[in-house]
N, C-alpha and C positions, 0 to 999 in steps of 0.2 A: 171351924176354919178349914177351909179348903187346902189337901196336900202339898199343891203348887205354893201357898203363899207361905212366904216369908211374915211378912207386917201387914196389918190392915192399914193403910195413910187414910182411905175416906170413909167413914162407916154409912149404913142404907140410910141413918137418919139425918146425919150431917146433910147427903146428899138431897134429902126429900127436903129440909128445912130450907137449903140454900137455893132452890127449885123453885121453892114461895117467893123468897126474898128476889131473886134474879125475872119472873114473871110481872111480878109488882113493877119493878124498875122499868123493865122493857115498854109495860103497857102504857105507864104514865112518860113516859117518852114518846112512845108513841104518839100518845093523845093529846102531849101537847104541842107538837107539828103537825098536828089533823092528817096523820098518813094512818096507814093499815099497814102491817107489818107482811110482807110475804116470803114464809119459812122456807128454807130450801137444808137441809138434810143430807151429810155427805154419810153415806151409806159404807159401812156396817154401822159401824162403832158409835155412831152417835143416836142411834135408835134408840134406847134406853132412856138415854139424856133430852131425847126430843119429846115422846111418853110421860115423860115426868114433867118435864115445864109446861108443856100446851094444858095440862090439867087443871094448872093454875091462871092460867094465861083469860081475865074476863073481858076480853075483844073479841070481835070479829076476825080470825085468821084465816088463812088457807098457805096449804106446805104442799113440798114436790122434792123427791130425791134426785140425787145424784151419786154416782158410784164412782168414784176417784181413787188409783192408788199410786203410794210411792213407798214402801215398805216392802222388805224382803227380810224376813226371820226379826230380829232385833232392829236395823238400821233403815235410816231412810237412803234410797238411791239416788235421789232426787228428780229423777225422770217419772213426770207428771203423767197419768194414764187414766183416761173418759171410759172408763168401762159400761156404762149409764148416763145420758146427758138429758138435763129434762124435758117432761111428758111439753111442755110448752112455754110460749113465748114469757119474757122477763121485762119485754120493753115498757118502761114507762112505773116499773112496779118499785117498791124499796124493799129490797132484801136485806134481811136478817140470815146470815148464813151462821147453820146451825151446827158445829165443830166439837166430836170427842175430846181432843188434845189439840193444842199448840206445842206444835218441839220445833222442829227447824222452821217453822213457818213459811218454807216451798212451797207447801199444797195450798194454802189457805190464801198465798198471795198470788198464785196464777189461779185458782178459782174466782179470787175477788177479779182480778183483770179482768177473765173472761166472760162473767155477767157482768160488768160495767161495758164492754166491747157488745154483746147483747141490747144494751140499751135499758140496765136496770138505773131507775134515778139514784141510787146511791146504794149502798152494800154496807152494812155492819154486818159485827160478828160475836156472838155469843158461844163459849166454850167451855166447856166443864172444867177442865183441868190447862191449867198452861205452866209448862217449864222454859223460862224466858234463858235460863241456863245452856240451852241449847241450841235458842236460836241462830241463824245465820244469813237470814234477811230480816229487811226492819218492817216489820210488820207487828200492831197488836189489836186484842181483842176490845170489844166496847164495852163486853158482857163479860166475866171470869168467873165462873164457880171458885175454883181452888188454883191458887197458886201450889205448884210442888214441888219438892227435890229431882236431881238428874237420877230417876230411877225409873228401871223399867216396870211398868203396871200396866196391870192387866183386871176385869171386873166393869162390869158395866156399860160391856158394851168396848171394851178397850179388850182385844186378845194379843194372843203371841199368836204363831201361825194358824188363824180359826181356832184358837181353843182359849177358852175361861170366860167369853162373853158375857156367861150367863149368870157371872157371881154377881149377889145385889150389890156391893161395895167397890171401891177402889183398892189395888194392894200390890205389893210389889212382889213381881214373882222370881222364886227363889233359883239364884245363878245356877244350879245343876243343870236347870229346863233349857238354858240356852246357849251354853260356855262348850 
């Protein structure tokens, strides 16, 4: 176990199992509204998480990132930022938007606004981890890996300021690192 963490809350196998089980879901929804799902990817953190599902995923897709932030050390600020907007047009496509975490659900609901303003036929959203504990708009996911406690984690793709991306697991990282 990695120095930073406190707890493991998700282990690599939990996450690969729940990866199957959540591709299964999506695809047969999919198919049975005859659309084609098109991934969109909010960049960092959910790179890991997108890796791991498309593996499973036996459709036809295609994905594109986007680079969104509202986070500064632990806290969200809530001021929404397009660091990356994507490589192309959404009109007319149904989006699957591809989400690390759900905590204040800010990000996720001016992203969904703003590819619906795009002209995507509808937006779902699939998420690894969501803490509904901390939302502050009403906004949920269609897809949830893990429901979690209000804790800060970090692992898969989930860091503190750029650092722990890289752990395969989810886990809480230990209050020294950020207090």
């Amino acid at each position: 176990m990695h120095h930073a963490v406190e707890k493991i809350l998700v282990s690599q196998e939990e996450i690969t199992k729940r990866c199957k089980e959540l591709a299964k879901e999506i695809c047969d929804d999919y198919r049975k509204q005859n659309q084609t799902p098109y991934l969109v990817a909010l960049l960092k953190g959910s790179v890991p998480f997108l890796a791991e599902l498309v593996k499973y995923m036996d459709m036809d897709i295609q994905f594109d990132f986007m680079d969104v932030s509202s986070y500064q050390g632990t806290e969200s600020i809530g001021d929404i930022k397009i660091n990356k907007d994507l490589d192309g047009s959404v009109k007319g496509l149904s989006i699957l938007l591809v989400e690390d975490i759900i905590d204040t659900g800010r990000t996720l609901k001016e992203v969904t606004k703003m590819l619906k303003n795009k002209g995507a036929n509808d937006v779902k959203v699939v998420s690894l981890l969501d803490k509904p504990s901390r939302r502050t708009v009403d906004i949920q996911a269609d897809y949830v890996g893990f429901e979690i406690p209000n804790e800060f984690v970090i692992g898969f793709g989930l860091d503190y300021d750029q650092d722990f991306r890289h752990l395969p697991y989810v886990a809480v990282l230990k209050p020294k690192f950020y207090e």
